[in-house]
Rosetta silent file (secondary structure, phi, psi, omega in degrees, C-alpha in Angstrom):
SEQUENCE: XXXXXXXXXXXXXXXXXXXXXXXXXXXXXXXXXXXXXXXXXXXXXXXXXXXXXXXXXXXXXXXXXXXXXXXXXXXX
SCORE:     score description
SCORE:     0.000 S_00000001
   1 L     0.000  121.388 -176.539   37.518  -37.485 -141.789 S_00000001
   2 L   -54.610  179.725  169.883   36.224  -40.765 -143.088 S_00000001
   3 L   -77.152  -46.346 -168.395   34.804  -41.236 -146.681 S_00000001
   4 H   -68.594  -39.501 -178.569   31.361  -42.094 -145.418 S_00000001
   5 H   -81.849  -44.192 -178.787   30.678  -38.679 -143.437 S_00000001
   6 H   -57.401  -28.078  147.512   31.903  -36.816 -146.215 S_00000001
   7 H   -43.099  -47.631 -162.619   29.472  -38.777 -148.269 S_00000001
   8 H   -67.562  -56.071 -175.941   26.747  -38.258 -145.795 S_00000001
   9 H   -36.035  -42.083  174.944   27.797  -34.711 -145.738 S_00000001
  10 H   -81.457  -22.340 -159.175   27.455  -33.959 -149.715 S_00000001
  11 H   -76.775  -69.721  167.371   24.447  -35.858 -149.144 S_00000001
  12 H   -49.424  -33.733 -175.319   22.758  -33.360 -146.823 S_00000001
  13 H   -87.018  -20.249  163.544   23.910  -30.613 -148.825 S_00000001
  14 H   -55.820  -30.447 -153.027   22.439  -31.714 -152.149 S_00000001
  15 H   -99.266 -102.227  -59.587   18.691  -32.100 -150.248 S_00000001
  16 L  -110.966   -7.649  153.847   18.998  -28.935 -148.442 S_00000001
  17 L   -68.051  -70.534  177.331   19.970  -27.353 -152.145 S_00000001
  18 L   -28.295  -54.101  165.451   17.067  -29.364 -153.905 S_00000001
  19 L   -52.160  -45.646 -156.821   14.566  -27.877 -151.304 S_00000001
  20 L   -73.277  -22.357 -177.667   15.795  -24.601 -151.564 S_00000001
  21 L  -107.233  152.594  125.905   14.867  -24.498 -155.704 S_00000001
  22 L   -37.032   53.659 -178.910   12.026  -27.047 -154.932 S_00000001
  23 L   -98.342  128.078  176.068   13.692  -29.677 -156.746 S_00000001
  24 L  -106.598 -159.783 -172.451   13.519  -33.271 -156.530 S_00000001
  25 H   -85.531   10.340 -158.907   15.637  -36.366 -156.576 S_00000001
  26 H  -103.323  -33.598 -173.181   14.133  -37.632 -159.554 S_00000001
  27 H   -74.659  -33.255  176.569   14.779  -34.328 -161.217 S_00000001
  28 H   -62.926  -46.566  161.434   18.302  -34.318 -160.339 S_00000001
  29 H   -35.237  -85.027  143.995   18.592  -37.773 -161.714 S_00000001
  30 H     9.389  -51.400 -143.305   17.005  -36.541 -164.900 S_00000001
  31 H  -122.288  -16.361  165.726   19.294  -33.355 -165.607 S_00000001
  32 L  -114.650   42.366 -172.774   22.538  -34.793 -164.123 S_00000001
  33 L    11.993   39.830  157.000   22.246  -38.733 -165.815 S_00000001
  34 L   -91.516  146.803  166.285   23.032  -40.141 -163.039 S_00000001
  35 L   -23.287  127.145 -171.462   20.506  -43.427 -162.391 S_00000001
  36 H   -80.543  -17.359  134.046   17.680  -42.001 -160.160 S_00000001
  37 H   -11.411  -77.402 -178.079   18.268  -45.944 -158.363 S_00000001
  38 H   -50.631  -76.854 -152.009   22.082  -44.776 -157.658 S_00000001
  39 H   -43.086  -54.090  135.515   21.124  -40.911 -156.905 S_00000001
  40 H     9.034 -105.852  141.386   18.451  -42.882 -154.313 S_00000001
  41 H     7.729  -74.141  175.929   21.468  -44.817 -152.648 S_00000001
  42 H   -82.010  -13.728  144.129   23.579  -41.894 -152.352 S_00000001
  43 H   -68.862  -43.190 -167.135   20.827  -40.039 -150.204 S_00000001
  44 L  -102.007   19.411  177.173   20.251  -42.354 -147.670 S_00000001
  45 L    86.006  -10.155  176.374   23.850  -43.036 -147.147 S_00000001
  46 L   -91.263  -14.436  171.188   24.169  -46.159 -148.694 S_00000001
  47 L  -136.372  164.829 -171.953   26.680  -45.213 -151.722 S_00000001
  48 L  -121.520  139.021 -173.596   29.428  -43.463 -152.473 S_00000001
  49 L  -102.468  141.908  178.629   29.400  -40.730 -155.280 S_00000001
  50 L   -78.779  168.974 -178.025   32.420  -40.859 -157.281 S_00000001
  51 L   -54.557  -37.950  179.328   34.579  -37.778 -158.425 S_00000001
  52 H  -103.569   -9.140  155.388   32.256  -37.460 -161.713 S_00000001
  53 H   -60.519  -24.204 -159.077   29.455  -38.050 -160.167 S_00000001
  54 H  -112.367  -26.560  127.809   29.957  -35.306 -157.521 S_00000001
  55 H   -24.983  -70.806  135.398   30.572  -33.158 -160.966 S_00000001
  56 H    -3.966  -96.625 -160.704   27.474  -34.350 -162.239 S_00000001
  57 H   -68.388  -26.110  164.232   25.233  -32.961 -159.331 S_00000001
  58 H   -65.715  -25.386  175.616   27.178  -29.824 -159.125 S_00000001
  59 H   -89.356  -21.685  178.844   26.608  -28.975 -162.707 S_00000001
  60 H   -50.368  -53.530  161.593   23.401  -29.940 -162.352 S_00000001
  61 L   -58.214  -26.825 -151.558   22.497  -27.932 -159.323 S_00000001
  62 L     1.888   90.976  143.950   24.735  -24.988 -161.125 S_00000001
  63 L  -160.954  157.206  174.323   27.078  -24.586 -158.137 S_00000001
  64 L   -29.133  136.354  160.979   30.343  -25.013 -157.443 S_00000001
  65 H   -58.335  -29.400  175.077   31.481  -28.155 -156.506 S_00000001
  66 H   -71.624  -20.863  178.177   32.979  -26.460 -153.137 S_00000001
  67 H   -70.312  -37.896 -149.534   29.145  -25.330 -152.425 S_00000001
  68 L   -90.344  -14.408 -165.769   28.356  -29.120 -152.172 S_00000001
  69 L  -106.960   -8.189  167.376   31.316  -29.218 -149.563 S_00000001
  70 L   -28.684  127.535  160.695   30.250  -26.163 -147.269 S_00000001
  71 L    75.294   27.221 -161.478   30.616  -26.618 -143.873 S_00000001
  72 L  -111.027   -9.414 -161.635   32.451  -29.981 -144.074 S_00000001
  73 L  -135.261   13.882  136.966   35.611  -28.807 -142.272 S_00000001
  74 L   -57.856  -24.203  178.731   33.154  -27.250 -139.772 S_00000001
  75 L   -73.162  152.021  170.147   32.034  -31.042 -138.340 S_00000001
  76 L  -119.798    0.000    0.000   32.942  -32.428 -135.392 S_00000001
């Protein structure tokens, strides 16, 4: 499994958290210090979140980093 779907992958799972508390990306930005510019990027697929980054949004989010990774060995 490439790098890029697994991006895309945390990517989808981050919105579909954010919706579920009615959170946005600006707010994530905000409470896990990543750049809301970057955070931006790494939605649409266009960046790659790094190891501490992917920390970051998990503490943010308070879940597991493995929550952000549901369903990833589930893709075809």
């Amino acid at each position: 499994m490439g790098a890029d779907r697994i991006n895309k992958h945390i990517a989808m799972r981050t919105s579909e958290l954010l919706t579920e508390d009615e959170r946005s990306v600006a707010w994530l930005s905000r409470q896990s210090g990543i750049p809301y510019p970057t955070l931006e990027r790494v939605m649409r697929g266009e960046a790659r979140l790094t190891m501490g980054m992917l920390a970051s949004v998990a503490a943010a989010l308070r879940v597991p980093v493995a929550d952000l990774l549901e369903g990833l060995d589930q893709e075809r």
